[in-house]
N, C-alpha and C positions, 0 to 999 in steps of 0.2 A: 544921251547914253552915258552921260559923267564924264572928267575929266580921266584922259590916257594917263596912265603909268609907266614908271621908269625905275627899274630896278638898279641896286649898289647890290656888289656883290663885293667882299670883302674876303678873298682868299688868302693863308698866312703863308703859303709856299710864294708867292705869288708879290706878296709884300714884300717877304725876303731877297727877292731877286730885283727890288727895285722897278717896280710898276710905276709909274711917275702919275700923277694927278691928273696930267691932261688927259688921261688915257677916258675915252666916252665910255659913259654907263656905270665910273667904279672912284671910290675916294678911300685914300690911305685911312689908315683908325686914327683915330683924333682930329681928323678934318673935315671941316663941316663938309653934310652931304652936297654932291652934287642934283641939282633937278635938272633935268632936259623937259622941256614942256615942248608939248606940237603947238605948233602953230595953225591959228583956226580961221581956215581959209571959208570964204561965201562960198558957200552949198548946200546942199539940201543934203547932206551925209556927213558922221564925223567918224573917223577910227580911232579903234581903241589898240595898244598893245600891251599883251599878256608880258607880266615877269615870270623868268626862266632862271633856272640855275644847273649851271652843269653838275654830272656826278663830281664829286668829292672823294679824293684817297686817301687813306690812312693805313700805315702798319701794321699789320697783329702784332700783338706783346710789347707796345709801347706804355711806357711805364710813366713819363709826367702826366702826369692828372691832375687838376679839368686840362684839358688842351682844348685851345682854339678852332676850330674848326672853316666856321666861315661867318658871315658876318650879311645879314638880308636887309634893305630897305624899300619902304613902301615909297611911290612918287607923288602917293595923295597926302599929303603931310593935315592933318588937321590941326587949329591950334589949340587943343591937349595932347597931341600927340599921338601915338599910333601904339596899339596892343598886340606885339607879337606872342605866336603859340606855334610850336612842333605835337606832331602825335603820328602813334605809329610803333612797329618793334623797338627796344629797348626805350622807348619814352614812359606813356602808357599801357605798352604792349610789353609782354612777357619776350624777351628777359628786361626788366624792368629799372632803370637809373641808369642806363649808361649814355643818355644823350641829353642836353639841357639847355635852353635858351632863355637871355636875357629878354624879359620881356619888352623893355623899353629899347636897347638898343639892337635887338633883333642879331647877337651872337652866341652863335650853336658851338659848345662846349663837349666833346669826348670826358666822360666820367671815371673808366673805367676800360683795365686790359682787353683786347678783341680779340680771339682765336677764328680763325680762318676755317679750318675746321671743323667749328661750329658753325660760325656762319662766315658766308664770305660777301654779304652785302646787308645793306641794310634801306629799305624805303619808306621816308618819311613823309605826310605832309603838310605843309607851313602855312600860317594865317595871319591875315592882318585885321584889325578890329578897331574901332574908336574906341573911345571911353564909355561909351555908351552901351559898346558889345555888337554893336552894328560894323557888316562885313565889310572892309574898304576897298579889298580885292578878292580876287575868285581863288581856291586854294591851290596851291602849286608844291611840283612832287621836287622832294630834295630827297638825292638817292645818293648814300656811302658805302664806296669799296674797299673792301677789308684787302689791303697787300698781303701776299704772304712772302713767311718765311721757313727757312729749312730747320725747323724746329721739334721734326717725327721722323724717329727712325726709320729703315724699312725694316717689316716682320714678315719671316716664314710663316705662311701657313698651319706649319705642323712643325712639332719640337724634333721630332724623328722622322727622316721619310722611311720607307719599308719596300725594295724592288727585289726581284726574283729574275735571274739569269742562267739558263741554263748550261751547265759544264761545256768547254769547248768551244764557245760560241765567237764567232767571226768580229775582225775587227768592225766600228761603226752602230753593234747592236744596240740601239736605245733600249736603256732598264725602266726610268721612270723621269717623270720630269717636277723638281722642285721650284713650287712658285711664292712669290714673296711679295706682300703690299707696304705701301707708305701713304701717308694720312695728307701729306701734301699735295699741291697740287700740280695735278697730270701735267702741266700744259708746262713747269718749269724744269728747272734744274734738280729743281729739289725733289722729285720725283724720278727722276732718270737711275735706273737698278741696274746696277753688273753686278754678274755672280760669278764664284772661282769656287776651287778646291782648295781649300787648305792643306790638309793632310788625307793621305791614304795609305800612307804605308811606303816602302821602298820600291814596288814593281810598277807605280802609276798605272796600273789596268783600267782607268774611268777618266772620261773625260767629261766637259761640263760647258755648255752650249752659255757665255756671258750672258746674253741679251735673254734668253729662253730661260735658262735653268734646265735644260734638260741634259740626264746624265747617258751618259752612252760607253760601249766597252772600245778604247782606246790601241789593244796589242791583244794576239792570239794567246792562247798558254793556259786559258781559266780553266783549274785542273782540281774539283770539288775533293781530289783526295786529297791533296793540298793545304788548299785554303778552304774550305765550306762556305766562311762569312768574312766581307769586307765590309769596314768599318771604315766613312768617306765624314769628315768637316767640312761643310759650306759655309761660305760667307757669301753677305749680297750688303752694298752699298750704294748711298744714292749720288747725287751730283755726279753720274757716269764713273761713278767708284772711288772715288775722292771724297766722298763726303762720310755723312753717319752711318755704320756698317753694324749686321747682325751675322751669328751664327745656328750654324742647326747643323742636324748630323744624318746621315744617309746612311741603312745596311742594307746590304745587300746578298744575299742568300744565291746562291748557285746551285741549282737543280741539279740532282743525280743522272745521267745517262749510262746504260749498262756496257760501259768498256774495261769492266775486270772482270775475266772470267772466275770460278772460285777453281780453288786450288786445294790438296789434301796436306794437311798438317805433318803427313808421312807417309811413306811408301807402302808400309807394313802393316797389319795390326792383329794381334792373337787375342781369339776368343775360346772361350770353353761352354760347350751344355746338356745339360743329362739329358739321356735316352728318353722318349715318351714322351718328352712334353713338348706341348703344342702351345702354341701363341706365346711364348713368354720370348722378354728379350734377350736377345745374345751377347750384344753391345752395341758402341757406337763408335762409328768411324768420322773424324773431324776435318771439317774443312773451314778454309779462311775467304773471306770474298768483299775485296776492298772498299764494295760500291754501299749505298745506304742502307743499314740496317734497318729491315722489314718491309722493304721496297721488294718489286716484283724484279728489280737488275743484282736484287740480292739472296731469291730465295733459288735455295739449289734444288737439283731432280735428282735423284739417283737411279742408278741403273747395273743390274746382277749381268757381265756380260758372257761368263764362262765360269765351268766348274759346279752348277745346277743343274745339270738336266731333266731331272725330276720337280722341280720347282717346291724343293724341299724350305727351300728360306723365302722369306718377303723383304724388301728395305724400303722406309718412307722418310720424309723428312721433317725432324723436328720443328714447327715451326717459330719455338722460341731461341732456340740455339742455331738453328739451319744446320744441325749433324746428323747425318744417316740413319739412321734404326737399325739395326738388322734384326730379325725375330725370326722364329721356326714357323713356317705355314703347315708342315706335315708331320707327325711325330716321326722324330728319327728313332734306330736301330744300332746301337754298337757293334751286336754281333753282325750285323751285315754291311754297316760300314762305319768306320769309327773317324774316321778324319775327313774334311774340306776345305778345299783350297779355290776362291770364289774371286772373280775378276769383276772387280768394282769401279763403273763411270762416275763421274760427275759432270752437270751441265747446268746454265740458269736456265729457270722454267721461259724469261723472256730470252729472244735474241741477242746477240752482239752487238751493239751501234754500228755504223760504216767508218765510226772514225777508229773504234778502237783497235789496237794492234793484231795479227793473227797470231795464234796459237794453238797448240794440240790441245785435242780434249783429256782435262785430267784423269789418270786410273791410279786406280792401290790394290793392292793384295790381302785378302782379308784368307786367316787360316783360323776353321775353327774344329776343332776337339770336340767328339761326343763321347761325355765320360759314361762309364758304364754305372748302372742302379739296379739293385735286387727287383726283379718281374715278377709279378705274381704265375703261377701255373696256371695252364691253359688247357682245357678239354678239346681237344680239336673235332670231339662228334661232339655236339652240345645243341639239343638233344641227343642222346643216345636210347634208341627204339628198339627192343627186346620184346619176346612174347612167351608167356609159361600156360602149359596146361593147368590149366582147373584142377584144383585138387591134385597139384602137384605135392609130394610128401614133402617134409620138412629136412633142408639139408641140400635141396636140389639146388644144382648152380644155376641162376639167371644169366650175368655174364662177368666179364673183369671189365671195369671200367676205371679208365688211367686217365692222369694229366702228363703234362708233358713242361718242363722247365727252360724258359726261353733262356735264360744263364747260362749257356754252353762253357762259359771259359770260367764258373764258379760250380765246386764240388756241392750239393746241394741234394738232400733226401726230401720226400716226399713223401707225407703218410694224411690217410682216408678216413672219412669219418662221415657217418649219416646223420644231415642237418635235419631230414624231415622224412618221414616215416608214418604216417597219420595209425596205424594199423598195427605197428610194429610186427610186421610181416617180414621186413630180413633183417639179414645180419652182414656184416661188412669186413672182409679181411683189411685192417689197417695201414699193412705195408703193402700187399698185392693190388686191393681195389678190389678182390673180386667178390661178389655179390652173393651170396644163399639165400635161399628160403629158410624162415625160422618154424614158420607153421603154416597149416592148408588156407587158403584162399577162395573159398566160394562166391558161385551165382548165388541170389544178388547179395550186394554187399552197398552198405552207405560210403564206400570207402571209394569205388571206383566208379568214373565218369565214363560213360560210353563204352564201358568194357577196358578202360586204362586205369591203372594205378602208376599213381605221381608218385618218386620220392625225389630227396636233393643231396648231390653227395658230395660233401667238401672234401677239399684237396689245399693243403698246406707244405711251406718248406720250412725249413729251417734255418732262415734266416734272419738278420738279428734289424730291424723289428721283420717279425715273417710276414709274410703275405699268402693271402688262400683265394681260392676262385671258387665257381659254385659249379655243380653239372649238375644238370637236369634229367633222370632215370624215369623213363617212361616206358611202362612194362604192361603188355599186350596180354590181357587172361583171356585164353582161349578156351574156345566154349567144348566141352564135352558133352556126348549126348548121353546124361545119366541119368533122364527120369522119361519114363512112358506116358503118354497123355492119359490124361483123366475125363472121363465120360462127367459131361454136365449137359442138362443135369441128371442123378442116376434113375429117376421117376417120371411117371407121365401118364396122361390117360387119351385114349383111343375110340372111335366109333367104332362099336360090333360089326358093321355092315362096309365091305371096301365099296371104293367108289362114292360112299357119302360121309368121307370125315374120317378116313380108316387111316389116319397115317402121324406120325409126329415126328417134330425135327429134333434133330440130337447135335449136339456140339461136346467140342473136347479143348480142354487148353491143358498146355507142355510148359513146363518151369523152365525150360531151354530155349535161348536164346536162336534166332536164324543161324546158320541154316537145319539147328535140328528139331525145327517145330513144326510150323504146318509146312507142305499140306498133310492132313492127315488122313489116315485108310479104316471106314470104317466095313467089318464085315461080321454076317451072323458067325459065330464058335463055328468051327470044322468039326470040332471033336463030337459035335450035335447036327449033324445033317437033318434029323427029321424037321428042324425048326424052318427050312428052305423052303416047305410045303402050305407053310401058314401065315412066313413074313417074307420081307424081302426089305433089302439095304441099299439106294442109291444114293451117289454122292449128289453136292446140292452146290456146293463150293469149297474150297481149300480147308476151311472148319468144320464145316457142318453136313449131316447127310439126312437123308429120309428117312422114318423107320414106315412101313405102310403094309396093310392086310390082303393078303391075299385071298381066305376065303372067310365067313360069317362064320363069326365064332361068338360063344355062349360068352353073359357078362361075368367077366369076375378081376382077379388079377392074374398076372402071368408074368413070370419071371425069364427074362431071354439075358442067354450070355453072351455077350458081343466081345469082339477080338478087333481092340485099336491100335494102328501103328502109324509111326511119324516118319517123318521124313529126312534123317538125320542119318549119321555115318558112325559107326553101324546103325542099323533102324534099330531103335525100341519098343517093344510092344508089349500088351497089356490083356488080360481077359478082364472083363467086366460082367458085372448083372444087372438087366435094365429090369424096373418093375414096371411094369404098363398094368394100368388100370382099362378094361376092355368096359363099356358101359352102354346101355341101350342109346340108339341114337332117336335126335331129333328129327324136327323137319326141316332142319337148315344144316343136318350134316353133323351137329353138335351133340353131347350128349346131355341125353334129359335129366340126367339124374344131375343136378351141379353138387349137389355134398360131397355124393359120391367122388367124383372127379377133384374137389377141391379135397379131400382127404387122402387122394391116393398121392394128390404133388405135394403134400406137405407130409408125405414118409420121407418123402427125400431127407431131413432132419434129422441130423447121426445124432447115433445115441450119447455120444463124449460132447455135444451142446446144450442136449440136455439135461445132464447131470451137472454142467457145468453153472446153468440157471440156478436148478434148483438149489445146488451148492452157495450160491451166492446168497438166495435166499434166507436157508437157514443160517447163515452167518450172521448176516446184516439182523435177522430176529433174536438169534443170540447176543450180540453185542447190547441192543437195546435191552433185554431181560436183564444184562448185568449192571447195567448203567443205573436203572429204576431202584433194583435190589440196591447195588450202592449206594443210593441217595438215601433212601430208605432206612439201613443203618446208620449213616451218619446223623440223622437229625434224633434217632432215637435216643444213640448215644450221647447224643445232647441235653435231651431232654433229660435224661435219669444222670448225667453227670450236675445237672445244676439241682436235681430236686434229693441225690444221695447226701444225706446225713454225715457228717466227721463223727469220730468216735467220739469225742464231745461237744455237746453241747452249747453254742455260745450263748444260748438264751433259752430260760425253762417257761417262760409266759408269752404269751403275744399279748403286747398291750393296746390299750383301749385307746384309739387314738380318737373316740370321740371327745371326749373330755381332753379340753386344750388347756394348755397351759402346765400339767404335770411333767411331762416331762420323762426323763429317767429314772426318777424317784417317785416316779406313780405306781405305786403297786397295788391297786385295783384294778388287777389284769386277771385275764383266765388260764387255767393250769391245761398246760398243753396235754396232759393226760388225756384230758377229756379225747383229745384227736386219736393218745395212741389207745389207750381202753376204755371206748362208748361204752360199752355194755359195765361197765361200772356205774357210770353216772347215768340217773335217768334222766327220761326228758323232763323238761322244765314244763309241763303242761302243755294246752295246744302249739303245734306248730305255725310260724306266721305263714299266710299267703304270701306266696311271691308277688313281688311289684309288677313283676315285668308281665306277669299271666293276665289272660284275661278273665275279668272278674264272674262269667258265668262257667268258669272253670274249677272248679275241685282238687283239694290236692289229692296226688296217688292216692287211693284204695290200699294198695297196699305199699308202706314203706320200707324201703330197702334195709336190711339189715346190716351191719360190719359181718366180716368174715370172724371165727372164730379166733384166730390168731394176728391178730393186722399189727405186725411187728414191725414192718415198713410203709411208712406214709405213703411213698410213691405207689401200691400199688391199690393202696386206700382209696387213694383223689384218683389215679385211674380209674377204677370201679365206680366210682360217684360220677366222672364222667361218661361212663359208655349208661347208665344207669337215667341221667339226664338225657342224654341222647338218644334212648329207645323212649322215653316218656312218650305216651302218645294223648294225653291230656292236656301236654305243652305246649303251642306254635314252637317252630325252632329258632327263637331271638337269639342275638347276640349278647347274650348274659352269661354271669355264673352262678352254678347250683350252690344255692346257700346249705351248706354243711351244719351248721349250728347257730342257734340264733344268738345276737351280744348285744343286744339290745336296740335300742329304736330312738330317733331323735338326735342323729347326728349330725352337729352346723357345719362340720368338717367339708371339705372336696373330697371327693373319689380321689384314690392314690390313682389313679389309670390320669387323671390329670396332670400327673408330673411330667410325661412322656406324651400325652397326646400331639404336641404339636412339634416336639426333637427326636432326632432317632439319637441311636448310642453314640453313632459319630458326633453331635453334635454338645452333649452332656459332658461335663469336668468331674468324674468322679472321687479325683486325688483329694477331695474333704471328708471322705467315708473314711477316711486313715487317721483323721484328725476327731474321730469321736466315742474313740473307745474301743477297748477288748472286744465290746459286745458287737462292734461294726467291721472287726476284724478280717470278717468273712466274707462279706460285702465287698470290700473294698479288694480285696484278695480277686474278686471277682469282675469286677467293675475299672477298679484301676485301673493304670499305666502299669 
């Protein structure tokens, strides 16, 4: 199993204090090693024992570097010697160089300061090798402890602590607890924290728990209207307070509890506000209330306790200010009361705390003024309901209708005027108010609704600016019974034979309104009894009655006077003439003759409807006869106003415009005589055929002559046209009658092609001004 090992362990604290040589297992530096060898006893087994090395301690933040450390020997010595190696954190291992060993004499070297607080150990482990790299021992753990030192302050947690303590609060109340670390370690001195107060002011109200950090209230008194905020300095130090110390700083806030009741800024307060008006404000009464602004121990209630009994005012409370309101909830009256004198509480909407003092609830006196303002006038019947007979005469008094001036303690006139009148039916006394009729008032009329006429009658003062009110005049036309019913309709036809169709119904309508219309009475004339013998009248319903035969009578017509009356106060009544057409009857009761019948109901047709047709008639024919006549001369007049000659002549030839290119100075034209005396000039030999005829057509037999006198062209060419126009050897083309022949073989266009495809609107004629005297008249004509 190889030779046992024996470890040198070569420690420098250990040296220091004088370890003597003999000591087993260990040799000062610089003396040769010690070996202990076992001794190898007869047996059939041999032991081996393992090298150890105890931990090793070092200071953080030692500053001689390399330092010693410790010093390993192997007990198998080879003779090249033995290859020591360390590996492990800070070797190989990250953080990297701060541990180093000689390889040949097996001493382990610190490189580098150690913070404890990074790390506070370190395990390494150690090898021995030949020269050859072969293992000479099994590998063994070498582990360094980092010492610490008091070298990290302690730190608060937080730069500020932040606690809330409510007003009034009992000695012992814990606010908040500040806690503090240090980077040292727990287990020494240098980690041990007391905390104190430094500062807080003159009344020491907080105490401060060393060991804990927790802050707590110290003496009774915390009185948030006071002080609101304390402002506390901590410190905390380690080595049990003796050592490196930090500060930080504590506030603390004291909660409002409602122990100020609020109070009135003054016992008094005058207000003023005009008459009539509603919801507006009056003023504000002020109170003071020590506790926190916008907090519910700060917001006030108000309360009207006396001096309203009508619940004329309202009060609310500001809730940016916490001041009263007061405002009018009812519109006040001057004349009926001018001054108020109002008993005003105050209270917080929360309760009192139990700690806070007692006191009465505060009141104030509020006095407010209601100034007086000009009122407009007031109808006090509005509607005012009146009622005039019908055809009342003009001048009649309807009624006086007045306003009344709520300004008793202002002298103050009032005068009348008609806003609305549709009808202009009265008239208005201005200063009295009272009402006339200006003209009569008839059924029916567009003007009145249901038998009422509307007007509206203002009413003003004089006041400076004035005021007017309206009244409503609603005036009742009562119905008169001034017209008798009318027989409809006044014709009719009847079977000859009673009992089969002998009878017709009769109706009546009345221009008057209920109750002087139906029912109505019809009966045959008294003033004619023999008529009793042949007809008879029964009623049928409130309009309408029976007319019906009594005995077979001859067909013809028959005029019966009937006597209708209504039902109105006084009754009105009427004589009438019914024409009944009597006509041979059918076999269903009906009469056979239907012409007959249908022309005796169409006498009913008064004669003032039909003069009024026919009247229409001959109008409407007259109108059109003049309309025709007038178009009629005006195109005539047209016509002879362009074809009448000027007293001169602007041109004695018409020229030849077959022959192009002449010009104005062609005068190989023809002498317009020829037009005004043919019968000077003969004919030039045969006359041409017209183009436009057809060729087994002939001209006239006999050709038209000129008139003896043709002093006027127009009535010339007139004549030559009605002359073509009775031709009856000519289709009727749209051509014209050649007057005179001018020869033949013209390469010109038709002048009718100048205009075939422009009307006049479309033609510039302002160049006919630009070609002479002779175009004069043309252009005169044509022109702009």
């Amino acid at each position: 199993m190889g030779t046992p090992l024996l470890l040198a362990c070569l420690l420098a604290p250990l040296c220091a204090r004088g370890a003597g040589p003999a000591q087993a297992g260990a040799a000062a530096p610089g003396s040769p090693p010690l070996r202990q060898a076992w001794r190898h006893h007869e047996g059939p087994r041999r032991v081996k024992r393992a090298w150890v090395i105890p931990p090793i301690s070092v200071s953080e933040n030692h500053k001689r570097v390399p330092h010693l450390l410790v010093q390993i020997k192997s007990d198998k010595q080879q003779p090249g010697g033995v290859i020591y190696s360390i590996k492990g954190p800070g070797v190989d291992e990250e953080p990297l160089g701060i541990f180093s060993i000689d390889k040949f004499s097996g001493k382990v070297f610190l490189n580098a300061m150690l913070d404890r607080e990074e790390n506070d150990r370190y395990r390494l482990k150690a090898f021995a090798l030949d020269l050859g790299g072969t293992t000479l021992e099994d590998p063994t753990d070498l582990e360094i402890i980092v010492v610490d030192q008091n070298d990290n302050r302690p730190l608060f947690r937080q730069d500020i602590f932040t606690g809330h303590v409510v007003e009034g609060a009992e000695p012992g109340t814990c606010v908040m607890k500040a806690e503090a670390t240090d980077a040292d370690d727990p287990e020494t001195d240098n980690a041990a924290l007391r905390y104190s107060i430094l500062e807080q002011g003159s009344a020491s109200m907080f105490s401060i728990n060393a060991t804990t950090g927790e802050i707590c209230t110290a003496r009774p008194g915390l009185d948030r209207e006071a002080v609101g905020v304390y402002n506390l300095t901590l410190q905390v130090a380690d080595m049990s307070g003796d050592g490196l110390a930090t500060t930080a700083t504590a506030v603390i806030y004291l909660e409002d509890i409602n122990d100020n009741p609020p109070e009135f800024t003054k016992e008094e307060f005058a207000m003023e506000v005009p008459e009539h008006a509603a919801g507006v404000e009056v003023g504000k009464v002020l109170v003071h209330d020590k506790d926190l602004a916008g907090s519910p121990n700060w917001l006030a209630k108000f309360t009207i306790l006396e001096g309203d009994p009508e619940g004329a005012f309202a009060i609310r409370t500001d809730p940016y200010t916490n001041d009263g309101v007061l405002s009018v909830a009812k519109p006040l009256d001057h004349e009926a009361r001018d001054r108020f004198e109002l008993t005003v509480s105050v209270q917080n909407e929360q309760p009192l705390a139990p700690s806070a003092p007692a006191s009465p609830r505060a009141l104030a006196t509020v006095r407010v003024r209601v100034r007086d303002v000009n009122e407009a006038p007031v109808f006090r019947e509005n509607p005012r309901r009146v009622s005039v007979l019908e055809g009342a005469p003009p001048g009649t008094e309807v009624t006086t209708y007045t306003a009344s001036d709520p300004d008793t303690g202002q002298l103050q006139t009032l005068t009348y005027a008609l806003l609305y009148d549709p009808a202009d039916w009265l008239q208005l006394d201005p200063r009295a108010g009272t009402v006339r009729t200006k003209r009569e008032l008839l059924h029916p009329s567009a003007f009145l609704q249901g038998g009422w006429y509307i007007a509206l009658v203002l009413a003003r003062d004089d006041a400076q600016p004035p005021l007017s009110a309206t009244g409503t005049l609603s005036i009742e036309i009562l119905e008169v019974n001034d017209h008798a019913p009318l027989l409809q309709p006044p014709a009719g036809a009847v079977c000859g034979r009673p009992g089969r169709g002998g009878s017709l119904l009769l109706g009546a309508t009345d221009e008057d309104r209920p109750p002087h219309g139906a029912p109505f009475h019809f009966q045959l004339s008294p003033q004619h009894p023999q008529l009793a013998r042949n007809w008879s009248v029964t009623r049928y319903n409130v309009t309408h009655a029976v007319l019906a035969l009594l005995v077979e009578l001859p067909a013809g017509p028959y005029s019966l006077p009937l006597l209708l009356r209504d039902s109105g106060t006084p009754p009105r009544e009427r004589q009438q003439l019914l024409n009944v057409s009597v006509c041979p009857c059918g076999p269903d009761g009906a009469c056979r003759d239907g012409v007959l019948a249908a022309s005796s109901a169409g006498a009913g047709v008064t004669l003032g409807a039909l003069v009024i047709v026919l009247s229409s008639v001959l109008l409407l024919l007259l109108l059109v006869l003049l309309g025709a006549a007038r178009e009629r001369g005006r195109r005539r007049a047209l016509r002879k106003g362009l074809l009448r000659r000027s007293r001169d002549d602007m041109r004695d030839n018409i020229l030849n415009y077959d022959e192009q290119g002449g010009g104005e100075e062609d005068q190989d034209a023809y002498d317009i005589n020829q037009l005004r005396h043919p019968q000077l000039f003969p004919a030039r030999g045969k006359a041409p055929v017209r183009r436009d005829a057809p060729l087994s057509f002939a001209t006239p037999p006999a050709p038209r002559k000129p008139p003896s006198s043709p002093s006027d062209i127009e009535d010339f060419i007139n004549e030559g046209l009605e002359a073509a126009d009775g031709d009856p050897s000519v289709p009727p083309y749209d051509t014209a009658l050649i007057y005179d022949y001018e020869g033949s073989g013209s390469v010109a266009s038709p002048l009718s092609s100048i205009v075939s495809s422009l009307t006049d609107e479309d033609q510039d004629y302002d160049y006919l001004s630009e070609w002479g005297p002779r175009f004069r008249r043309l252009a005169d004509l044509y022109g702009q």
